[in-house]
N, C-alpha and C positions, 0 to 999 in steps of 0.2 A: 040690266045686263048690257053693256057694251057689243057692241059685233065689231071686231078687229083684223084687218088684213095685215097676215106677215107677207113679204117681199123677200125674193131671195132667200126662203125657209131652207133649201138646202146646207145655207155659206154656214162658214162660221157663227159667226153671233144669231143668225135667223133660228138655226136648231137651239139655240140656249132661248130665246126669245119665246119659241113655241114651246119650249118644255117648261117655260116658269110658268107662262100664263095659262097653255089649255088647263090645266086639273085647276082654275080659279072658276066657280059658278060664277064672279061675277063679269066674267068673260065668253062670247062666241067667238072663236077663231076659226080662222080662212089663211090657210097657208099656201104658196102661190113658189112655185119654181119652175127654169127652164126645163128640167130633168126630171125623172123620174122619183118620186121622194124615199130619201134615203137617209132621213131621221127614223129606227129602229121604235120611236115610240110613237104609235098611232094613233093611239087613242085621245079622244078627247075633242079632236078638232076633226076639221076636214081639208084636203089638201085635190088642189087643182093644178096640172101642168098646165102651166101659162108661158111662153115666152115673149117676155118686156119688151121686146125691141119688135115683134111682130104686133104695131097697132092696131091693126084690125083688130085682132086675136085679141088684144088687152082691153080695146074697147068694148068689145062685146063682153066680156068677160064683165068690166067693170059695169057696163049698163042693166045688169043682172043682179044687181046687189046695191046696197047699201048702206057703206059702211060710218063705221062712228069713228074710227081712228084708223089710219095707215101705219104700220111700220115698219120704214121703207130703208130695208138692209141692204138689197141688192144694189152692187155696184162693182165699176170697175178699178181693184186697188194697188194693183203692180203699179208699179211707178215706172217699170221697161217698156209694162205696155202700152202704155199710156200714151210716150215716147213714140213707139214703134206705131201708131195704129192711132194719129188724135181724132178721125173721124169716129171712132166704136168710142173714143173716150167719151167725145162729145154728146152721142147720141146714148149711151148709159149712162152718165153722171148726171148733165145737164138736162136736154131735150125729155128726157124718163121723167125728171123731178116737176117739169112745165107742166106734163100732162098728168101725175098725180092731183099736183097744188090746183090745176082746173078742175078736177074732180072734185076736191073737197073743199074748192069755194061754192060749186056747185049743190054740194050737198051739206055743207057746214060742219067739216067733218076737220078734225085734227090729222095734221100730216107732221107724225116724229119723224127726222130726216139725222142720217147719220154726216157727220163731217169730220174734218183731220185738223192735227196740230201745222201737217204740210201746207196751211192757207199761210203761218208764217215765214220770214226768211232765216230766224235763227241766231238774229242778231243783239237782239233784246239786252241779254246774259241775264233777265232773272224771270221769273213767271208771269206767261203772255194771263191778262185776264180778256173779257169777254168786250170790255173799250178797245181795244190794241187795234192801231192797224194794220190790214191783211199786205200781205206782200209775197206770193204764194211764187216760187223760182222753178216748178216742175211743171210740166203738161197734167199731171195727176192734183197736184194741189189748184193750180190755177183751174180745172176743171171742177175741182169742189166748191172752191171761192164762190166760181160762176151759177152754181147750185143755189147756195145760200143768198146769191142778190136774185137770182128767179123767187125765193119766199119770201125776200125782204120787201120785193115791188109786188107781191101778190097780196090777194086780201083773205087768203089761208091762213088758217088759223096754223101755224104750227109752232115747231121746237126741233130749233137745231141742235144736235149731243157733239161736240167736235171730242175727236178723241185720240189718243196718244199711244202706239206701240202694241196692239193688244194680243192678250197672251192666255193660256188655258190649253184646257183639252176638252173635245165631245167623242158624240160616239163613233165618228168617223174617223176611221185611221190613218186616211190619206192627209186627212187635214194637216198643215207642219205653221208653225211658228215660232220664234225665237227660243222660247223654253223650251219646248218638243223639240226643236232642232240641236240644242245645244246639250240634251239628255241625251237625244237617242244616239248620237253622235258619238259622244263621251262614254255613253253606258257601251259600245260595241268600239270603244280604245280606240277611236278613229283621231288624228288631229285635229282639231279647228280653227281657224284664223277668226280672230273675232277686231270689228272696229274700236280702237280706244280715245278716240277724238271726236266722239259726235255722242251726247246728253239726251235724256229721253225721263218721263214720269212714265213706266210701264202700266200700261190698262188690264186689270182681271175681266176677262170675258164675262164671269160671271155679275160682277159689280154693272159692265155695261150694259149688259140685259137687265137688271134691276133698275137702274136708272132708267130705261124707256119706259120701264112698269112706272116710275115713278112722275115720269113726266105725262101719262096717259091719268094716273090718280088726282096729280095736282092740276090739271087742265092747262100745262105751263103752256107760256107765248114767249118766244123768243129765241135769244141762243146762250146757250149753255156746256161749259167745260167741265167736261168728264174724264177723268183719268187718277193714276196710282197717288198716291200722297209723296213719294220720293222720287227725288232727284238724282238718278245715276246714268254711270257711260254703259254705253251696251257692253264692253268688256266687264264692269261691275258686275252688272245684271247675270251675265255667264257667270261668273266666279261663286255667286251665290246658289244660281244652279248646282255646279259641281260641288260645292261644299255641302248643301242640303242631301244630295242623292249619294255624298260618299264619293264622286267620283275625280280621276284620275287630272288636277288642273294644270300637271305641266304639259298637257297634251294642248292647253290653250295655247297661242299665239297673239300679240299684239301686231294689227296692222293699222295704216291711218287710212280713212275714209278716200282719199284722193287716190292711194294704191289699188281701188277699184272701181275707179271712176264716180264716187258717190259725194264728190265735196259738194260740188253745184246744185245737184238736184237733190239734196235731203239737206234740211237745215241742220247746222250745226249743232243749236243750243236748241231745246223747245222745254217746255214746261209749265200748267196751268198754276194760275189761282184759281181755286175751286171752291173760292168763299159766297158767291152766287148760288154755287148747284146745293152744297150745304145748309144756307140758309132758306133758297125757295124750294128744292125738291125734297130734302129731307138727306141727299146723300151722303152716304159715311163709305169710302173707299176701304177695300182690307187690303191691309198691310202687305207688301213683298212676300216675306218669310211662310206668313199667313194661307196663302194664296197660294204655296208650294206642297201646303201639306194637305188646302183642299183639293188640291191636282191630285196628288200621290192618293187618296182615296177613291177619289175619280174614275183612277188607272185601274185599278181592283177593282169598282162596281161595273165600269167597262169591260170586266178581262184581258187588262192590255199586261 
């Protein structure tokens, strides 16, 4: 049995993270957030309010334990905020990931570490693979870059997931992303302006939570692209939404990227080869379409 620390068990992908692995015997999990936990399912693991940025607090926490894997969701992923505030950027993306990677050189411990397609600049025009080099144009992306050269100079064992767009639903309703954004929207006949000049491989939350399971099974080292198998524009991506859900798509709008300040700081073009994580992790992305109709089940076993 592994003993497993989730990070950021509240975010997004942390509640999908905790819900794949605690019901696995061949898992102990230890779920760790700023807040109070507000993943509805309890069982199985156990869960401590820690806040990451109070060292003290994290180190004690961590000198308490022993773990075999880290996986470390917690971060900061606005790309406004980033901007607005690069001291918090710095010391949640970066300086957080120093003091994990010390812990588990310390204790020989695998540290899965999340990263973004924003390390590039979008210039490529066909799929970044995992040689490419970084060229990161936001405070948010250059702060992940600088993550992944802290495990590249450490003698941590880890695995970088860099990943692309990521989309889903859990049981948090506050939670919003581009699908949920673009349903609930649509479903209540509101307009939307959506970007039609910036390219994206949409990430299934669910698939990215599998993949950390998977890079924890395969003992990977390294870094590794994780994302959707297709290549569309976020206006696409919406259109498929409204087509799936039945809903109303002259309420979309085409705007460009530059119309709301987003040419510079989001790449234009991004999209992996994911012929690495296929061949050493085992991963098999599901499909767009796929992926809509495991949401729409989702929505029901949530009562949303």
């Amino acid at each position: 049995m592994k003993k497993v620390l989730i990070t950021g068990s509240n975010g997004f992908l942390g509640q999908k993270v905790v819900d794949l692995l605690a019901p696995n015997d061949n898992y102990e999990i230890v779920a760790i957030s700023k807040s109070p936990n507000r993943n509805p399912n309890q069982g199985h693991y156990v869960f401590n309010q820690v806040d990451l940025l109070d060292r003290e607090a994290l180190n004690n926490f961590l000198s308490t334990h022993t773990f075999d894997v880290i996986v470390h969701t917690a971060a900061m992923t606005s790309v406004e905020a980033c901007e607005a505030d690069k001291v918090a950027c710095q010391l949640i993306n970066v300086d957080l990931v120093q003091v994990l990677a010390t812990y588990c050189e310390k204790n020989q411990a695998q540290l899965v570490h999340l990263s973004t397609d924003f390390v590039f600049d979008g210039k490529k025009g066909t799929p970044y693979n995992e040689e490419d080099s970084a060229n990161p144009q936001s405070e948010y992306g250059k702060s992940k870059y600088a993550s992944e050269q802290v495990l590249q100079h450490s003698n941590c064992h880890f695995a970088i997931l860099r990943t692309i767009l990521v989309y889903g639903v859990n049981a948090d309703p506050n939670r919003s992303n581009l699908v949920l954004w673009a349903k609930g929207k649509l479903s209540q006949n509101e307009p939307i302006k959506v970007v039609n000049d910036q390219w994206r491989m949409p990430t299934f939350v669910d698939d990215l939570a599998r993949a950390c399971q998977l890079a924890i099974e395969r003992k990977a080292q390294g870094l590794f692209h994780i994302s959707g198998a297709e290549l569309m524009s976020i206006k696409e991506a919406v259109d498929k939404v409204a087509d799936y859900w039945k809903l109303d798509s002259t309420l979309i709008s085409e705007i460009s990227a530059a119309s709301i300040g987003q040419a510079d700081n989001r790449p234009r073009q991004t999209g992996f080869d994911l012929n690495k994580s296929k061949n050493e992790l085992g991963y098999v992305p599901t499909s767009f379409i796929e992926s809509l109709a495991v949401i729409d089940r989702q929505f029901k076993a949530f009562g949303r």
